[in-house]
C-alpha positions as CSV (number, residue, x, y, z in Angstrom):
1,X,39.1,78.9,108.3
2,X,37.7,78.4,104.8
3,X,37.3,74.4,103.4
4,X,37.4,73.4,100.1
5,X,37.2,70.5,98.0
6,X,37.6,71.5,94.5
7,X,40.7,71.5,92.3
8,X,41.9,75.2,91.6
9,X,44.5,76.4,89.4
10,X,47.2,77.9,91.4
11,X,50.6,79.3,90.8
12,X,53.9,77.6,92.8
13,X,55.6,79.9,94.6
14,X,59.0,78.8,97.0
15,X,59.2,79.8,99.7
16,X,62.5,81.8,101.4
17,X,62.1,78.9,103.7
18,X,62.0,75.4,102.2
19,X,58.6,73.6,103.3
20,X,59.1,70.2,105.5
21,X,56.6,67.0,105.0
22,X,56.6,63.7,107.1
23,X,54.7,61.4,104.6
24,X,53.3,58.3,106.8
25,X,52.3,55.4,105.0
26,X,53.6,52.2,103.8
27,X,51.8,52.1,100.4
28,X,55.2,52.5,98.0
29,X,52.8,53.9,94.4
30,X,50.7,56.2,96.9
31,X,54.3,57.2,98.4
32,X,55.7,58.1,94.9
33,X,52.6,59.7,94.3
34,X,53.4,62.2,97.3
35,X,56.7,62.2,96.2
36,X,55.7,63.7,92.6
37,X,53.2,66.1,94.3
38,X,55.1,67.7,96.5
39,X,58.8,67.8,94.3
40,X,56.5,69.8,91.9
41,X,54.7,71.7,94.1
42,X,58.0,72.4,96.3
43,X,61.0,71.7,95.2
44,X,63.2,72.9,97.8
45,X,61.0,71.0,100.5
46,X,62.5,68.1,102.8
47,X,60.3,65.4,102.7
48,X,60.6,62.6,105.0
49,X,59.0,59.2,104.8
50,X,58.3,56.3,107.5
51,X,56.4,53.3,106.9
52,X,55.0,52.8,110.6
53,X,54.1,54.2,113.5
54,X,56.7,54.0,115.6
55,X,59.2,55.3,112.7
56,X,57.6,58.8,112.8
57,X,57.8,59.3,116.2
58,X,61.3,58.7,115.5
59,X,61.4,61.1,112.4
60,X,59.9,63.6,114.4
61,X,62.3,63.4,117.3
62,X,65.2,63.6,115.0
63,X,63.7,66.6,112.7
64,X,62.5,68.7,115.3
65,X,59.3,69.7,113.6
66,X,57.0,70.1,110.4
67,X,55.1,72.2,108.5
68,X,52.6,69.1,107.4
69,X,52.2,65.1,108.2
70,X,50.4,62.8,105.5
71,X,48.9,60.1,107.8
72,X,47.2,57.2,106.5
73,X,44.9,55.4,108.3
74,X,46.0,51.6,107.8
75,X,49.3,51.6,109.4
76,X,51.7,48.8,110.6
77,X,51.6,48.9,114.9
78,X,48.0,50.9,115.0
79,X,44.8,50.8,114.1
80,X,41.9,52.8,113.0
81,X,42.6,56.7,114.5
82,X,45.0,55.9,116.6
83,X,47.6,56.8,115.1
84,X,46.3,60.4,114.4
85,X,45.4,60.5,117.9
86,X,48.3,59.6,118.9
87,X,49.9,62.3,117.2
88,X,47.6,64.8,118.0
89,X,48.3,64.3,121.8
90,X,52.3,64.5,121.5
91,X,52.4,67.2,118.9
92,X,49.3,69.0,119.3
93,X,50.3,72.1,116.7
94,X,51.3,70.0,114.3
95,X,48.9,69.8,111.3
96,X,48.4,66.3,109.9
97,X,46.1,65.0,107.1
98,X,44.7,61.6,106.9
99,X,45.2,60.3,103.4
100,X,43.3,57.0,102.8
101,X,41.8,54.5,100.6
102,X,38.4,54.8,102.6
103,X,36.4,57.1,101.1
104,X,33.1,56.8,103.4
105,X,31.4,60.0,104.9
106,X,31.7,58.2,108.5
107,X,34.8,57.6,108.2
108,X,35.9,61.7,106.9
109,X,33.8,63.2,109.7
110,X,35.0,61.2,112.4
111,X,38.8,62.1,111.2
112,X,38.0,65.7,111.2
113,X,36.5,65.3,114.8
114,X,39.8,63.8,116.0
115,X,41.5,67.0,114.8
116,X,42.5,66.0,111.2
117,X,43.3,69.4,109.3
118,X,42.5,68.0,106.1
119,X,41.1,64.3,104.6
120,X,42.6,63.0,101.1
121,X,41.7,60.1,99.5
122,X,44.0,58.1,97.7
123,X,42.2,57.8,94.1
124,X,42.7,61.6,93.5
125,X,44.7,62.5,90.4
126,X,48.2,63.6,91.0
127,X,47.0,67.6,90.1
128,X,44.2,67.0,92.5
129,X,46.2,65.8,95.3
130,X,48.7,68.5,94.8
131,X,45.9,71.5,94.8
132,X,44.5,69.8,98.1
133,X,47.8,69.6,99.5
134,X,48.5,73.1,99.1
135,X,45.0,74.0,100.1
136,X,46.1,72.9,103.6
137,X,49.5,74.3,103.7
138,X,48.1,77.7,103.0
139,X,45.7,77.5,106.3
140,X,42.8,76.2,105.1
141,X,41.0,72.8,106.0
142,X,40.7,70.9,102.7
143,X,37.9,67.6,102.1
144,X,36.9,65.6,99.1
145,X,34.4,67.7,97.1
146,X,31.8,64.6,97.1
147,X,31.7,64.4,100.7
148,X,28.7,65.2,102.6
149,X,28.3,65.0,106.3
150,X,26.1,62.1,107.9
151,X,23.2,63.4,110.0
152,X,21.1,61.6,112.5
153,X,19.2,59.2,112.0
154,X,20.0,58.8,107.8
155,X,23.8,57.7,109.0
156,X,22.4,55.3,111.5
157,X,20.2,54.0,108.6
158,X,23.7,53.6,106.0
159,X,24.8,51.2,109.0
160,X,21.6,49.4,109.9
161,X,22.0,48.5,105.9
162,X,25.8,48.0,105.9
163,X,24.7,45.3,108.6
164,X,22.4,44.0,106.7
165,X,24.6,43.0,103.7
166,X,27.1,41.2,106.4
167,X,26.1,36.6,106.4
168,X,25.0,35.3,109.5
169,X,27.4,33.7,110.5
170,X,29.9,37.4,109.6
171,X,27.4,38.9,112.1
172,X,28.1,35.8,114.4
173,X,31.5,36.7,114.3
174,X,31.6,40.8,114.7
175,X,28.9,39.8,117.8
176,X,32.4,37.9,119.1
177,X,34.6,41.0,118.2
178,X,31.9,43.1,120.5
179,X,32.9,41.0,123.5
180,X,36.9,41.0,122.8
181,X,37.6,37.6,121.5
182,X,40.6,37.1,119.8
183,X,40.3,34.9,116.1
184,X,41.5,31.7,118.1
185,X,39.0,32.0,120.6
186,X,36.2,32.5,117.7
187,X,37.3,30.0,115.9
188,X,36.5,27.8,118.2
189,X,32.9,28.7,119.2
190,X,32.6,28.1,115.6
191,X,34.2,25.4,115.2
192,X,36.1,26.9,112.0
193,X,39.5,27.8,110.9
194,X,41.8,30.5,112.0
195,X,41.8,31.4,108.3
196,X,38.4,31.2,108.4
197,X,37.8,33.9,110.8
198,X,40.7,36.3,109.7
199,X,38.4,36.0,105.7
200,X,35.2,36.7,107.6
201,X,36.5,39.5,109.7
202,X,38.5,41.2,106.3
203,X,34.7,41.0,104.8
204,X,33.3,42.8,107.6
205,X,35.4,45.8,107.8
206,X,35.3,46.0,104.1
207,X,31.6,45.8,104.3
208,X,31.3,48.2,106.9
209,X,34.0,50.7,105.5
210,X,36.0,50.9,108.6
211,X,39.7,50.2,108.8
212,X,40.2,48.0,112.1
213,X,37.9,46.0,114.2
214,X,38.3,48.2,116.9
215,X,36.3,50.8,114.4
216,X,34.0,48.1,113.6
217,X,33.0,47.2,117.5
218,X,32.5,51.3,117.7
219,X,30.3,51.9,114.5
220,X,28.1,49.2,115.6
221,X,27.6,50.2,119.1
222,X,26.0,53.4,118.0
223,X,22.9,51.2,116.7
224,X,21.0,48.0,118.4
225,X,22.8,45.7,116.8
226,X,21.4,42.9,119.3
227,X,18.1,43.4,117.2
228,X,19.6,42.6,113.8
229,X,21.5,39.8,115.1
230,X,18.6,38.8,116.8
231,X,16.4,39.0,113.2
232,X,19.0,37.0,111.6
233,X,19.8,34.4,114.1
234,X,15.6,33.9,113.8
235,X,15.5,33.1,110.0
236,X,18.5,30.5,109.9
């Protein structure tokens, strides 16, 4: 299985049998950005679209099958890879790319080792995405040509320092997330807002490059966070 990550030029051939594509995602310029790629790329293809979970489990009841499913990560009714596990565990032969917005290293490599056949992000040009997208189709694995695996201990050091960069009182807060609290029950051991919480806990994943908090409680628990919150807490 060969990867690649590098825009080729190729030549568009259609195939006897038109090509079928479930795009998942609920981003309507990144959607008729798919749209573009793949009408020029295939033109006889049936592409479906569904803007949730739940509608392409529907879509792929109804269609049977297909030859490729654009997943992104951020989806209405899931969170963080479950959705692509999800759909690795009902159809498990059926290849499906994670196209995202979240570009880090983390977050590629821990896609791939869910089963993703392929990781696209979203600020690719048009020709880009459509040489990646056939890159896939034609059997190979296909990954952003800046993306470089995390190793050891240098990936636990890019999160002791994504940590760092998070306020006390954000640490306070994914410390709460750790235990399973819910924003109202934070709120009020903080004696904040709702609102309040829901800003602090948009800042943290954003911080920390994850999609969901359920990402964020697992990136942290691979390093002892205890000790940085502990540091922090000491210096207020």
């Amino acid at each position: 299985m060969r990867v690649t990550g590098r825009a080729c030029s190729i030549s568009w051939e259609v195939d006897a049998v038109p090509a079928s594509f479930l795009v998942v995602d609920d981003h309507p310029l990144f959607l008729e950005a798919l749209q573009l790629s793949l009408g020029s790329a295939y033109p006889s293809a049936t592409v479906v679209e569904a803007t949730s979970l739940e509608e392409a489990r529907q879509a792929i009841k109804a269609h049977g099958t297909f030859d490729l499913v654009l997943l992104d990560l951020t989806m209405p009714g899931t969170s963080g890879f479950d959705g692509l596990l999800e759909l690795r565990s009902l159809y498990p032969k059926l290849p499906v790319v994670i196209c995202s917005a979240l570009e880090d290293p983390r977050i590629i490599q821990e896609a791939m080792s869910h089963g993703a056949s392929g990781f696209i992000c979203k600020s690719m040009r048009r020709s880009e995405l459509t040489s990646a997208i056939n890159e896939v189709m034609s059997g190979n694995v296909y990954l952003p040509a800046s993306y470089t695996p995390p190793r050891g201990e240098a990936a636990n050091a890019d999160l002791a320092q994504r940590l760092a960069s998070l306020t006390p009182q954000q640490l306070r807060v994914l410390k709460m997330l750790r235990q399973g609290m819910l924003n109202k029950q934070i709120a009020y051991e903080l004696s904040v807002g709702e609102t309040t919480v829901k800003a602090h806990v948009s800042e943290i994943l954003r911080k920390l490059s994850v999609a969901s908090r359920t990402q964020a409680v697992i990136e942290v628990s691979k390093i002892d966070f205890e000790s940085i919150l502990s540091d922090v807490e000491g210096k207020d």
